[in-house]
N, C-alpha and C positions, 0 to 999 in steps of 0.2 A: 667867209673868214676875214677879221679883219688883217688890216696889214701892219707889218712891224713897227712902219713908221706911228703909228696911231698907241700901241700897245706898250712901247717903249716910251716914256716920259724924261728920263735923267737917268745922267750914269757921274758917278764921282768917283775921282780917283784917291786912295790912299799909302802911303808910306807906313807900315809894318813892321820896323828892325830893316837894319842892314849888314852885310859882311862887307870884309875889305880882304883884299885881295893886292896885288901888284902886276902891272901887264908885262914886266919882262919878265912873270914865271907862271904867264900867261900862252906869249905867245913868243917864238924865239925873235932877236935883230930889231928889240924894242926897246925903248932905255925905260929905269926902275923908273916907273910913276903909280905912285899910289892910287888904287880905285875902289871906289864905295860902288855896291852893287845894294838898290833896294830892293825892301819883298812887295810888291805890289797886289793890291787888291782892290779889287773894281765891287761897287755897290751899283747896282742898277735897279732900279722903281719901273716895277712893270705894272699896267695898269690892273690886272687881275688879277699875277699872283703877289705884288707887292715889291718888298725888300729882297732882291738875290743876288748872291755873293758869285766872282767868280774868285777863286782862291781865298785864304785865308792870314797869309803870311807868317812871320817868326811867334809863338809868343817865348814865354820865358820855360818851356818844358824842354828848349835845348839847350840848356845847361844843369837840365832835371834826369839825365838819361847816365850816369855811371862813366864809368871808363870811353862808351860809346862818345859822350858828348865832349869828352877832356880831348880827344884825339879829334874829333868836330872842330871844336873852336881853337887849338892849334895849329891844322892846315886851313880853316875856312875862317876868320876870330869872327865872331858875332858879337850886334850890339844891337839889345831891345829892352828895353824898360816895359814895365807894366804899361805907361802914359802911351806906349806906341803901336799895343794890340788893337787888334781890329778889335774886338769887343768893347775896349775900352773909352777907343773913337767914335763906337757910335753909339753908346750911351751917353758920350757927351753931348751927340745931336736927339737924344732922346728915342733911338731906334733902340729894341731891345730885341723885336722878332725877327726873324729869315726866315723864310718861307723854303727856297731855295739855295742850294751851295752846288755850284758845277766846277766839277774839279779840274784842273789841269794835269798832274801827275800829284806824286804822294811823297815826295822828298818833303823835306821839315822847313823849308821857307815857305811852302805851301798850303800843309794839313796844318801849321802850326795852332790855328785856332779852331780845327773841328770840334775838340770837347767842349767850348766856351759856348756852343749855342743847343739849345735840344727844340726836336718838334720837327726840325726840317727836313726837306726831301734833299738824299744826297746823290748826285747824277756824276758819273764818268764813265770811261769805257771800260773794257770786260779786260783788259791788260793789268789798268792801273786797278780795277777792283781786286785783282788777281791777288797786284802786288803787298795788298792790306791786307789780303787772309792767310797770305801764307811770307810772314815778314822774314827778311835776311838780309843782312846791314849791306851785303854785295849789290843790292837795288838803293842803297841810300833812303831803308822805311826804317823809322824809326819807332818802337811798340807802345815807349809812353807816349806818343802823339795820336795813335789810332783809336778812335771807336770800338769799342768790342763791337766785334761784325761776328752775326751767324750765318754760315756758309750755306743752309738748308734752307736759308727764309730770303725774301726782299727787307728784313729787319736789322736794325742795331743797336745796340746799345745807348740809351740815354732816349730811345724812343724817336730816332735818328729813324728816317725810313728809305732806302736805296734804293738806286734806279742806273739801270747800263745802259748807257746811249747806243741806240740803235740806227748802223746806216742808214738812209734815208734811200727811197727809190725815187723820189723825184729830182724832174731834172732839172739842177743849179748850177747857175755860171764858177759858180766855185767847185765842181764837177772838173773845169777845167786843170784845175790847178793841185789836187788832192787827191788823195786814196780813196778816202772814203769823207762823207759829211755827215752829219746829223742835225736835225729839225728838233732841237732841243726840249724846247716847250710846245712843238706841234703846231703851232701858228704862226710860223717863220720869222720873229721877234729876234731870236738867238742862234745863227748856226753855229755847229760843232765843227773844226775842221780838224782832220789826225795829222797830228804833227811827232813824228817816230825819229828816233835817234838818240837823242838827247836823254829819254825813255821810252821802253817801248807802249804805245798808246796812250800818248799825251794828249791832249787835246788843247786846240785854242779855241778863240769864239772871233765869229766875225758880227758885230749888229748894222744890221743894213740901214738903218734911218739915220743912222751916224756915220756909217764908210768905214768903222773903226775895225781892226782886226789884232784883237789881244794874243798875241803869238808866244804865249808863254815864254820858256826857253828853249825853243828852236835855234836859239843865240842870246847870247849872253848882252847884247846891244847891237847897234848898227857896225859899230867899229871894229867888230868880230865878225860880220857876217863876212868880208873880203879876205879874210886871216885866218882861214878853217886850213889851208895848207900850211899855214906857219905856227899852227895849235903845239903846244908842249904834250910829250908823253903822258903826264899824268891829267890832265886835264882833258886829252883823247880817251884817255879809261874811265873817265868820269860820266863819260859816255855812252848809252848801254850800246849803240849800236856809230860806230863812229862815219861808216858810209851811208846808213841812211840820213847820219846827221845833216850831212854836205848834198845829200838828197834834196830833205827838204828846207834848208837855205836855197837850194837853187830853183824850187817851187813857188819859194816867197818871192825870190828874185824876180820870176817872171809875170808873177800877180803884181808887180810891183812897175815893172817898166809896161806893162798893158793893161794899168788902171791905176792910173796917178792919181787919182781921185781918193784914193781908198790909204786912209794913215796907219800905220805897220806901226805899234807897240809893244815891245818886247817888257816881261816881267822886271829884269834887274836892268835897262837903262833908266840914268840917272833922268827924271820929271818932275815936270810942274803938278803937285797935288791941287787937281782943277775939278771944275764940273761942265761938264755937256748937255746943254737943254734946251 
């Protein structure tokens, strides 16, 4: 089998829409400063299967959702232009297929561009599949962002074809640090790592030829990971589970002081749209 390092070629970083927010209604004994949080989406070029997505980020279907999305974009405001979808961006580089889309969870800065692509295999865990077939605005899914999923088949709508990350039995140093892991694409190119709290069966990815570890929203940035005790009430219920949140920040914490080597990017801190190759 070869190894990741060989299989993995580039990964690029994209900006999706962002929300804005303010950290004193954040976290309490902070003064009002305005924060842009972006939706982040990683394109990675694997050498067999091609083009795969990790997330999708905003498109413009959140503020296509009724009442749902008025009361959205007044505690959360969003801002995405067509120019800023992930579809968009990468037909500007002449990318048009994905092969692959591994999800993170299925909140709407996320799935936002699942309907924009058809043909791909879509992978996440059996939580956030959960949370697509059987929607209630209490998980933060939202029903015009989802795929028609049949519940009966590995199948979906638009010819979209699904896939549940499955724990993996082999043993990985990131075993140390997690619940459970997943061997993504089966050739150790992309691991899966559960990342619970925030939603239950999130997922990150770690790529090992690059150290990188895409840690969705396990936190909101770095500047939150220290500030999980001083979180605001409503921002804790944002949360599906609020102490495994503070769980697994202190997971990363320690993958973090016992492999400096390995760069922690979180979804919504603010970044340089770069590439790695």
């Amino acid at each position: 089998m070869e190894t990741g390092g060989v299989l993995i070629e580039r990964i690029k970083l994209f900006q999706c829409g962002y929300c804005v927010n303010h950290l004193s209604h954040i976290v309490k004994h902070e003064r009002d400063k305005r924060l842009e949080f972006p939706a982040m989406v990683v394109l990675i070029t694997h050498k067999k299967y091609g083009n795969v997505l990790f997330d999708t980020g905003y498109s413009k279907r959140i503020y296509q959702n009724g009442i749902i999305s008025l009361i959205y974009n007044l505690l959360n405001p969003t801002h995405v232009k067509e120019a800023d979808t992930i579809r968009y961006r990468l037909q500007q580089e002449g990318i048009t297929a994905i092969d692959k889309i591994i999800l993170s969870h299925a909140h709407p800065d996320h799935i936002g561009g699942l309907k924009d692509f058809q043909g791909y295999e879509l992978i996440a865990t059996k939580e956030v599949w959960e949370s697509m077939e059987h929607i209630h605005i209490s998980n933060l899914v939202f029903g015009n962002q989802v795929p028609h999923i049949n519940q009966k088949t590995q199948a979906c709508g638009e010819g979209i074809c699904k896939r549940v990350a499955q724990p993996t039995k082999n043993k990985h140093f990131l075993s140390d640090y997690f619940s459970e892991i997943y061997d993504l694409l089966g050739d150790g190119s992309i691991w899966g790592v559960r990342l619970d709290g925030h939603c239950k069966g999130q997922m990150g990815i770690y790529i090992e030829a690059f150290q990188l570890l895409f840690a969705a929203d396990s936190s909101w940035g770095s500047l939150f990971m220290e500030r999980a005790e001083q979180m605001r009430w409503i921002p804790r219920k944002i949360q599906a589970d609020f102490e495994s949140y503070k769980e697994t920040i202190q997971r990363i914490q320690k993958l973090q002081r016992e492999h400096r080597e390995i760069k922690v990017i979180f979804s919504h801190e603010p970044f340089e749209e770069r590439i790695y190759e």
